[in-house]
C-alpha positions in Angstrom: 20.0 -0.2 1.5 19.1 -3.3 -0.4 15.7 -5.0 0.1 16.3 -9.1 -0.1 13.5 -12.2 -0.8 12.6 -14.2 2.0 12.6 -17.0 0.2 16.2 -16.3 -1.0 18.4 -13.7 0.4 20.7 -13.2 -2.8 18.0 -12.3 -4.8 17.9 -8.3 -3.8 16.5 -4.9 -5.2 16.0 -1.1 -4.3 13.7 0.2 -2.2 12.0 1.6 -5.1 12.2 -1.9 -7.1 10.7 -3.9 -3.9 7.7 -1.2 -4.1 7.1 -1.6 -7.4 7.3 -5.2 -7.7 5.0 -5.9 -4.9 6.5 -9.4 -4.7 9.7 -11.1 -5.1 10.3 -13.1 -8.6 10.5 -16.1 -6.5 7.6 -15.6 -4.9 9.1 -14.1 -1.3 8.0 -11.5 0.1 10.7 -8.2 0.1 12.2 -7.3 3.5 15.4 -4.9 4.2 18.8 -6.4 5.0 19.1 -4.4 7.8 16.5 -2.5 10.3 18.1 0.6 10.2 18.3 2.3 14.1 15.9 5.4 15.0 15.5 7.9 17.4 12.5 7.0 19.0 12.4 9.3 21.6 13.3 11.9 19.0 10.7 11.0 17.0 8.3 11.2 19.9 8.6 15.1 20.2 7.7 15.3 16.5 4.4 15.8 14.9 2.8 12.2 12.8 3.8 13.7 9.3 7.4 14.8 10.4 7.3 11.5 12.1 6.0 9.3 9.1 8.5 11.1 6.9 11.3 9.9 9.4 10.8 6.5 9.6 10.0 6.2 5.9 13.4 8.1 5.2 14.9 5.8 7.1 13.6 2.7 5.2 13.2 3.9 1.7 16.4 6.1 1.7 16.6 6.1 -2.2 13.6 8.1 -2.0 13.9 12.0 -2.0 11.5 14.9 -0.6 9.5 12.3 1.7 8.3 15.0 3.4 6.5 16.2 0.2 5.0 12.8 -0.7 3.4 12.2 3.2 2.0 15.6 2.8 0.4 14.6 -0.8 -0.6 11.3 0.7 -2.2 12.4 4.3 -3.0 16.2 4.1 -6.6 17.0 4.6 -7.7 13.8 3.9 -8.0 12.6 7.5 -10.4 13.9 10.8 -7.9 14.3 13.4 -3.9 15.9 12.3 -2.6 13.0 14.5 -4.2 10.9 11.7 -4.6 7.9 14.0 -5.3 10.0 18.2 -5.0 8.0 21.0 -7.6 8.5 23.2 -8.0 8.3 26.6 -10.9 5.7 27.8 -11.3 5.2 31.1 -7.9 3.9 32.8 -7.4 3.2 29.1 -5.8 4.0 26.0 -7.2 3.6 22.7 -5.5 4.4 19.2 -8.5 5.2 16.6 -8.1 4.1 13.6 -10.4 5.0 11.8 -10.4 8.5 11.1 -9.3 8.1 7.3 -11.3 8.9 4.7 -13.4 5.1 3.9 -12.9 4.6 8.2 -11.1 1.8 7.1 -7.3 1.2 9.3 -5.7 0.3 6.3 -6.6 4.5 4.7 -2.9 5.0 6.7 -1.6 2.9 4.1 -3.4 2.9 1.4 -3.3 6.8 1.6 0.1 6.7 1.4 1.0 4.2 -0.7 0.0 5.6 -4.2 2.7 8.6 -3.7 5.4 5.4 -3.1 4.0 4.0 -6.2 4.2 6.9 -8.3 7.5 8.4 -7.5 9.3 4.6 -7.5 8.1 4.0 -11.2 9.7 8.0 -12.2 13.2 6.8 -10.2 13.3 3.4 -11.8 12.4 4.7 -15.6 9.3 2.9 -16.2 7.2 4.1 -18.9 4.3 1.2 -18.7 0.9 2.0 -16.7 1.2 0.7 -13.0 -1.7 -2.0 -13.0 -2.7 -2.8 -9.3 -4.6 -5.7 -8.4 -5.5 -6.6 -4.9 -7.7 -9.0 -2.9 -10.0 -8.0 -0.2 -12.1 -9.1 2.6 -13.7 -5.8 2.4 -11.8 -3.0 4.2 -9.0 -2.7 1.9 -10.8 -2.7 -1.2 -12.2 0.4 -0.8 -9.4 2.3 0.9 -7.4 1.6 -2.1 -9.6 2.4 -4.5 -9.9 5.8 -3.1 -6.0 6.2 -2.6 -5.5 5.4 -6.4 -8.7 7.3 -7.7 -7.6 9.1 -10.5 -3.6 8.7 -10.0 -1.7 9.6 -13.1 0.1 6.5 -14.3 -1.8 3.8 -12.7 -5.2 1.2 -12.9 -6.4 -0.5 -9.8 -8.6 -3.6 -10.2 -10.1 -5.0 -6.6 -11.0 -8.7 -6.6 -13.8 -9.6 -3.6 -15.5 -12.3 -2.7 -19.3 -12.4 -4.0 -21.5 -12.5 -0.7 -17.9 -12.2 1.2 -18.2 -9.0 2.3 -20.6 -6.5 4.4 -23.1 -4.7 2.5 -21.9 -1.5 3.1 -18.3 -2.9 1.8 -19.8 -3.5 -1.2 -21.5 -0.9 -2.1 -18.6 1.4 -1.0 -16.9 -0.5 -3.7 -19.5 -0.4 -6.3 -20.0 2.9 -5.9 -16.4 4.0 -6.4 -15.9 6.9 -8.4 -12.6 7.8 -11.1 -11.6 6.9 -14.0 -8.9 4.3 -13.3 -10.9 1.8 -10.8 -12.4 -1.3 -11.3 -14.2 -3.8 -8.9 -14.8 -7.5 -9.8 -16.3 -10.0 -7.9 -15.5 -13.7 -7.5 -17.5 -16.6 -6.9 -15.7 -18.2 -3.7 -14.2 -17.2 -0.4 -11.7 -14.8 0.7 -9.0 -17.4 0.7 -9.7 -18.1 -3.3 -9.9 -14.6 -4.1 -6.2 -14.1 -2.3 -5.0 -16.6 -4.1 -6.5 -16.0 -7.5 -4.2 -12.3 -7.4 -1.2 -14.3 -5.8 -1.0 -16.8 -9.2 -1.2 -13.7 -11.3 1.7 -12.1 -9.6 3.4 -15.8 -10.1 2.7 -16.1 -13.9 5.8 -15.2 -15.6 4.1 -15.4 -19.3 1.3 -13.3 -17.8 3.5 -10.5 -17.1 5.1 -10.4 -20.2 1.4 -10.2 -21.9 1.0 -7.4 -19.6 4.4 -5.6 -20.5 3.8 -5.8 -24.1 0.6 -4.2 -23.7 1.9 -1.9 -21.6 1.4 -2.3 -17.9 3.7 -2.8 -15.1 1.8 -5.2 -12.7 2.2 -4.2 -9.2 -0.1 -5.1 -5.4 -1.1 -2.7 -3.0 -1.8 -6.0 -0.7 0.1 -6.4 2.6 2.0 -8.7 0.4 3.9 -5.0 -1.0 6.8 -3.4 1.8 5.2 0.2 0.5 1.9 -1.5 1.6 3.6 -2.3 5.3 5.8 0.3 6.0 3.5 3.2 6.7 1.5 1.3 9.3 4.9 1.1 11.2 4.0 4.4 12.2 1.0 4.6 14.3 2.7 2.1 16.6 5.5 4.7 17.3 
């Protein structure tokens, strides 16, 4: 399977490549040529990690021992096993969200998404520190500062908005413990924070800097398929 710009369909990488790169060259964001056709009343009868490791499979197929990476990514780190329950409420159903380890919805992700990270930059030979940045409004800061804690390989920097965010955002951010995290805080709104990262991830010379120092610059931002692709999973 080849992933594909949207901006420009002939411009095409691996399902490893498109997670590491976060963002096409172009400035597109990477999407598969082809949804690939599941079971989904298969996949019903199966357990959330058997099911994540599915649907993941299916979508990153240059990836091997998926199972092993959910498990890494998920296992003990969440409340319930279902990872995301839905719940019976009245003559309703409700799917929680928030049973991940900042209460955040985006910990399904952002649990996840580190594992993706780390086993794309072994298959595609890179030898340069993953550097993350990533822009948030509050609840995705903090979920992926805890998925990348202390990650072998990689740096995470989170940009937020100064006065932007909930006091208890912020000071789960502050107070983020590991060695490879980094909060920074930016005098403006969400909007100019967001696009701040996106003109770093569209400076060609600014890479380059970055290579020759050593870093591979990569998003874990909505704006990264690896980023997407395990929130597929609670809607199954």
């Amino acid at each position: 399977m080849k992933y594909q710009s949207t901006r420009n369909h002939a411009l095409t990488a691996s399902p490893a490549a498109a997670v590491l790169q976060g963002i096409a060259p172009d400035g597109g964001l990477y999407m598969p040529e082809a949804i690939p056709v599941l079971d989904w009343q298969s996949l019903m009868k199966e357990d959330t990690l058997t099911m994540s490791a599915r649907i993941l499979s299916a979508l990153l197929p240059d990836y091997e021992d998926m199972p092993a990476l959910v498990r890494r990514g998920y296992a003990g780190k969440f409340e319930t096993e279902d990872l995301t329950p839905l719940v019976s409420v009245g003559d309703r159903y409700v799917l929680e969200l928030f049973r991940g380890p900042t209460s955040a919805f985006k910990d399904v992700a952002l649990s996840l998404l580190p594992q993706l990270i780390s086993q794309a930059r072994d298959m595609e030979g890179i030898e340069d520190e993953m550097l993350i940045l990533t822009a948030t409004s509050g609840d995705t800061g903090k979920a992926a500062l805890e998925g990348f804690r202390d990650v072998p390989g990689t740096k995470i920097i989170v940009f937020y908005p100064h006065g932007g965010v909930s006091a208890v955002q912020q000071a789960q951010m502050v107070t983020q413990e590991g060695g490879n995290v980094k909060v920074c805080a930016v005098r403006g709104n969400f909007d100019d924070t967001q696009t701040g990262v996106k003109r770093i991830f569209s400076d060609a010379q600014l890479r380059e800097t970055l290579a020759s120092r050593g870093y591979f610059l990569s998003s874990a931002n909505s704006i990264n398929w690896g980023r997407v692709l395990p929130q597929i999973v609670y809607y199954v």
